[in-house]
C-alpha positions as CSV (number, residue, x, y, z in Angstrom):
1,X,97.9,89.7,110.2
2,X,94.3,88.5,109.8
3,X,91.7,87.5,106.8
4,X,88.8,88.4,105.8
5,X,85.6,86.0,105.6
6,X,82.4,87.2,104.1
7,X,80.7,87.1,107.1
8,X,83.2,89.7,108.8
9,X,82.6,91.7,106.2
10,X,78.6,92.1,106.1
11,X,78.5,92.5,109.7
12,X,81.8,95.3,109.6
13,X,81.4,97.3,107.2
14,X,78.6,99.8,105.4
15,X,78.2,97.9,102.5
16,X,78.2,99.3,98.7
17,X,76.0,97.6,95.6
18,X,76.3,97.6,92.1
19,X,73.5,95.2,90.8
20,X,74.4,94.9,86.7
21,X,73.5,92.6,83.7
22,X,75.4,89.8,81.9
23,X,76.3,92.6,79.9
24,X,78.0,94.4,82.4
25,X,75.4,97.5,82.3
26,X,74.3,98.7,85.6
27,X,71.0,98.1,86.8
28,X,71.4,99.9,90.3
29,X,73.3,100.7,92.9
30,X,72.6,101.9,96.8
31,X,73.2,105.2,98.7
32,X,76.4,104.2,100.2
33,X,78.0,103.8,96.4
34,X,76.9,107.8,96.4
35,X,78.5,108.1,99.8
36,X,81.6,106.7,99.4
37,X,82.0,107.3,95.3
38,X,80.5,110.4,94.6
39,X,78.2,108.2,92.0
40,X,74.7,109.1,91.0
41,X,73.1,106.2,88.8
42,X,69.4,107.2,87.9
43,X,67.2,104.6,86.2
44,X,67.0,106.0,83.0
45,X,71.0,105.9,82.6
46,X,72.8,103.7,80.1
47,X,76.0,102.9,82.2
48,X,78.3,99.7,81.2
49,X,80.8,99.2,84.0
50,X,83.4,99.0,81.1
51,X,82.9,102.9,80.5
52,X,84.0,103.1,84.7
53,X,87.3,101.0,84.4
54,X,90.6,100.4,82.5
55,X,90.6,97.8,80.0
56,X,92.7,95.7,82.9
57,X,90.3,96.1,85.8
58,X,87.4,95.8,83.9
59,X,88.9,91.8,82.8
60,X,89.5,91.6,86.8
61,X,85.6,92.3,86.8
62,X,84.7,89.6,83.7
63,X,87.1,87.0,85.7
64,X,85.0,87.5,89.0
65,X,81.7,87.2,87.1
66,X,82.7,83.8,85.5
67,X,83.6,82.7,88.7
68,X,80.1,83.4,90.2
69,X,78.4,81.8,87.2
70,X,80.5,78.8,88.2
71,X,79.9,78.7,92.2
72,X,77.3,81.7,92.6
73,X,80.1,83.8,93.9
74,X,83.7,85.0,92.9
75,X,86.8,83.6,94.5
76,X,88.4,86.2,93.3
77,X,88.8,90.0,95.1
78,X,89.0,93.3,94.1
79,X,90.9,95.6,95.5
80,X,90.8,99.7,94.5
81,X,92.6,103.1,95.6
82,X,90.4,105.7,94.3
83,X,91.9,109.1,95.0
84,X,89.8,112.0,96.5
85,X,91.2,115.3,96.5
86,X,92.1,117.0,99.8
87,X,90.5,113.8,101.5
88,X,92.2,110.7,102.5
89,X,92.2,108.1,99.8
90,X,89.4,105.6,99.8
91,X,90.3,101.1,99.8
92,X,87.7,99.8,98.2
93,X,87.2,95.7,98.6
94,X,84.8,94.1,96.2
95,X,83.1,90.6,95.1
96,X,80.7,89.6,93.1
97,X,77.6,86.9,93.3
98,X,75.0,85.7,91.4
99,X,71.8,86.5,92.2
100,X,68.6,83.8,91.3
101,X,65.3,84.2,91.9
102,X,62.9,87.3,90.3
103,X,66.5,88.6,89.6
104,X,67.9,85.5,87.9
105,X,71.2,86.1,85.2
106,X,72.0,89.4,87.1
107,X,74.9,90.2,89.2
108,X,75.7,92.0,92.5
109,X,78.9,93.4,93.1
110,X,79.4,94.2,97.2
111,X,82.1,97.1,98.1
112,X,83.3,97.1,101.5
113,X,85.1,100.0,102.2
114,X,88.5,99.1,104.3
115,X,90.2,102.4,104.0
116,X,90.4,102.4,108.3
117,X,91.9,99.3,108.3
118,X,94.7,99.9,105.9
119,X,95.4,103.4,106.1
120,X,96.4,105.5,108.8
121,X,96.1,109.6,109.2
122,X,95.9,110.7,105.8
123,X,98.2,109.1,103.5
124,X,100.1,106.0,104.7
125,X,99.5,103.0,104.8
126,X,100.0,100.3,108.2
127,X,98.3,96.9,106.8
128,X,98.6,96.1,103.4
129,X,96.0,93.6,101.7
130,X,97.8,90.4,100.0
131,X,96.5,87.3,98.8
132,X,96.6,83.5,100.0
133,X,94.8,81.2,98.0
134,X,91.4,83.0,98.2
135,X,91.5,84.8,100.8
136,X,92.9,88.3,101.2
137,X,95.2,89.0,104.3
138,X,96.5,92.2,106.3
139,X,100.0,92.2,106.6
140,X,101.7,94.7,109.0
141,X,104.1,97.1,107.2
142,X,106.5,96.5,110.1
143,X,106.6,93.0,109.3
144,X,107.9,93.6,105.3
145,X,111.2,93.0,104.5
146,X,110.9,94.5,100.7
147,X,108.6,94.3,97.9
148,X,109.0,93.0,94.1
149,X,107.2,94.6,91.0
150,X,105.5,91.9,88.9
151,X,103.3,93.6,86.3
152,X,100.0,95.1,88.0
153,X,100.6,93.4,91.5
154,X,103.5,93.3,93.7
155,X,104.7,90.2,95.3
156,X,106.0,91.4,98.9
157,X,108.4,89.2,100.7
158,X,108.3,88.5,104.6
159,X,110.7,86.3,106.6
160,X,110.2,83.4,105.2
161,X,106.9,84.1,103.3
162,X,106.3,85.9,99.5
163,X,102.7,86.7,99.0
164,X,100.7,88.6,96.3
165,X,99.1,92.4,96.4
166,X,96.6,92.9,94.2
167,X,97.7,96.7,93.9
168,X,100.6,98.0,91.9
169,X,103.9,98.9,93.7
170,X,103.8,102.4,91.8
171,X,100.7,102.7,93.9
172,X,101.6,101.3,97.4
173,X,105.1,103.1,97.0
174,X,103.0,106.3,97.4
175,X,100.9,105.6,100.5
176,X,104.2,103.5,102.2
177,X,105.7,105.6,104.9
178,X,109.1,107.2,103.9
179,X,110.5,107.2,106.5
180,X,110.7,103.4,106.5
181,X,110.8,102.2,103.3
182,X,112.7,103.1,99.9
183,X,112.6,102.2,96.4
184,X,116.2,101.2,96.0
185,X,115.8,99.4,91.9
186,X,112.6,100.0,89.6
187,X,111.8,96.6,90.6
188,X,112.4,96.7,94.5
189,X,111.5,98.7,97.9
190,X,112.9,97.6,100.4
191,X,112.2,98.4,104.2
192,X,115.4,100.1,105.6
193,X,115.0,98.7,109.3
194,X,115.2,95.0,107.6
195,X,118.7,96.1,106.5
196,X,121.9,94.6,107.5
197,X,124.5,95.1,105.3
198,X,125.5,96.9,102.2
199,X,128.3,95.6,99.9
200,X,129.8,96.6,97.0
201,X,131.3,93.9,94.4
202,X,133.3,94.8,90.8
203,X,131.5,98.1,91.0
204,X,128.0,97.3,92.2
205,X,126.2,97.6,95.0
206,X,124.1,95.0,96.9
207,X,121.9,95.0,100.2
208,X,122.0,92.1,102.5
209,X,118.9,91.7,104.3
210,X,118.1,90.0,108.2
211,X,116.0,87.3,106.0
212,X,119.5,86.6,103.9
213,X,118.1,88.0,101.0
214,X,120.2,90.3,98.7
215,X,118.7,93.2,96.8
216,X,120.5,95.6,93.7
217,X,120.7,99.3,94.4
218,X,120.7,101.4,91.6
219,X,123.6,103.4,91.3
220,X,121.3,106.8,91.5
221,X,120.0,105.2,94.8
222,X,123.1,105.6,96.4
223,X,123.8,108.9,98.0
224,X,119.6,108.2,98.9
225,X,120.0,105.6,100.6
226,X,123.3,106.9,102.6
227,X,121.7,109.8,104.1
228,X,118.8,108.0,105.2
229,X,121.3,106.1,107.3
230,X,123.0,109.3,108.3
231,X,126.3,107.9,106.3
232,X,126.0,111.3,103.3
């Protein structure tokens, strides 16, 4: 597990730039942006980043913006999955400062890509990027015990540690390997070497985990979650 700093970042990573208004419309952006996105912006284009993100990531994007007014750059990350077909799936990490000078009342958004770092081969994912306080960590998958659905993050539970994903568990559940975890409830996943006992009480079932913790499994799980232990 590690963090990252800003500095590790400038010097690690080819760097993306979206320079935009207190509007939010785009003012310019750099040829890695048309590398890594596929997206021409031309001078003469009206483009408001709200036409370029849901109505939820584009208040992630207001939120980092009033943090920079505040202290000239966001606490805050942003963390993106943007599909490409029959490529691997491209982690974008982003901030956003407040520029002064001749460019005064603008904004810079940087995009590092970290798609190596989190992904491996062409789907799964090895690392995945939480939060603590304002940084954003790596944990190793092999480290997870399961993970918790709380709205548009996940909170993912270690030994004796919960921390914060910025992305979605309908979206991590897809780059996860199968092999190793399992959604067992619409609100958990749990990974299966982490599991020690299963137990059934008045008709339901339970998982005891090595942390202690115990976990429902949905009663269409079942049969699932036998096989993968050979038991079906």
């Amino acid at each position: 597990m590690f963090s990252f700093t800003l500095n590790y970042l400038r010097h690690s990573f080819n760097v993306g730039i979206v320079i935009f208004d207190q509007k939010f419309n785009i003012i310019c952006t750099n040829e890695t942006i048309e590398k890594i996105l596929g997206f021409y912006f031309r001078h003469d284009d009206l483009i408001n980043l709200s036409d370029l993100h849901s109505e939820k990531a584009f208040q992630k994007i207001r939120q980092m913006v009033n943090e920079a007014i505040n202290d000239r750059r966001s606490d805050s990350y942003v963390l993106k999955i943007f599909p490409k077909k029959g490529e691997k799936d491209i982690i974008l990490l982003g901030k956003v400062f407040l520029l002064d000078g001749q460019c005064q009342d603008k904004f810079i958004a940087l995009l590092y890509d970290v798609t190596d770092l989190v992904m491996e081969g062409h789907q799964t994912i090895i690392k995945l990027p939480v939060y603590e306080g304002n940084d954003l960590l790596l944990l190793d998958a092999e480290n997870i015990y399961f993970l918790k659905a709380a709205g548009n993050y996940t909170e993912i539970f270690c030994d004796n540690k919960v921390y914060l994903s910025p992305l979605s568990m309908a979206k991590i559940e897809k780059k996860l390997d199968p092999k190793q975890f399992m959604r067992i409830h619409r609100s958990f996943i749990v990974n299966i070497t982490k599991v020690k006992k299963l137990t059934k009480t008045n008709g339901k079932y339970r998982i005891l985990l090595q942390n202690s913790h115990t976990l429902p499994l949905s009663r269409n799980k079942i049969d699932i979650f036998l096989e993968m232990f050979g038991l079906k």
